[in-house]
C-alpha positions in Angstrom: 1.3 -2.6 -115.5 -0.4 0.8 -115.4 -4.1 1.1 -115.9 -6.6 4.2 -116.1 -9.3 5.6 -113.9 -11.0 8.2 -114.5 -12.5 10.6 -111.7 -15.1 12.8 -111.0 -14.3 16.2 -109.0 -16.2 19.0 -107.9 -14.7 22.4 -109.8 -13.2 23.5 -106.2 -11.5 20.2 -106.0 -10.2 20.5 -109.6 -9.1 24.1 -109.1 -6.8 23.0 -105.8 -5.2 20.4 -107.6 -4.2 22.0 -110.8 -3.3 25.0 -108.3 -0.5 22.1 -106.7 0.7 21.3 -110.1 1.2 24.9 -111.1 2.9 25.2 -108.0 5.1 22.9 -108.5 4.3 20.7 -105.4 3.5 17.6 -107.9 4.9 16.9 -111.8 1.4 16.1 -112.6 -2.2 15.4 -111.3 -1.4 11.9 -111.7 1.5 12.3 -109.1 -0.6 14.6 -106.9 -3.4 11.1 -106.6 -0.5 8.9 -106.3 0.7 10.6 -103.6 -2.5 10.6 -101.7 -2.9 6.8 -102.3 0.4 6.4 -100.7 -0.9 8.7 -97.5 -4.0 6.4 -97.4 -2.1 3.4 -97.6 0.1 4.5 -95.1 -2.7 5.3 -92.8 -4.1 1.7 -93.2 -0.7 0.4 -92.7 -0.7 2.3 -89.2 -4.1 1.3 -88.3 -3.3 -2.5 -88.9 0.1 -1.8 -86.5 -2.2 0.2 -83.9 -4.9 -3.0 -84.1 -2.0 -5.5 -83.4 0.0 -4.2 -80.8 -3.2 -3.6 -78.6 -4.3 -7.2 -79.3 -0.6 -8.1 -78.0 -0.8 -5.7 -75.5 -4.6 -7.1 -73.9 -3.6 -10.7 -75.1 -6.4 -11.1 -77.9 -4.6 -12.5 -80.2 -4.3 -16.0 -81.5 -0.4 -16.5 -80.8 1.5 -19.1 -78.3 4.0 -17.5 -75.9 6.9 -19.7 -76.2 9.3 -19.6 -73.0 12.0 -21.9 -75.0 12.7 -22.9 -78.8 11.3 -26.5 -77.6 7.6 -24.8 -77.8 8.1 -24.3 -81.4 6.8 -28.0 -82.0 
């Protein structure tokens, strides 16, 4: 289910994003805000990856190295 919010923007800010539309780049301002939620996300996404593998990589983590399927008791 879809729900509203309603933003704020700075007249430069509204300027360069009906300037996308026009252009094409996006159907609509609500596709051009979609799209940078999905870049954010994907950024988060990234940083949650980068945190992990350098937790495996220094051996922070909370995991058990199993050597055999035994170890999964």
């Amino acid at each position: 289910m879809r729900q509203v919010i309603n933003l704020s923007l700075p007249a430069p800010l509204v300027k360069a994003v009906r300037r996308e539309v026009k252009n094409g780049d996006y159907a609509s301002t609500s596709e051009f805000f979609r799209h940078l939620l999905r870049l954010w996300n994907t950024k988060q996404l990234a940083e949650e990856i980068r945190r992990a593998r350098e937790e495996f990589r220094t051996k922070k983590g909370t995991w058990k190295e199993l050597r055999s399927l035994d170890d999964l008791d």
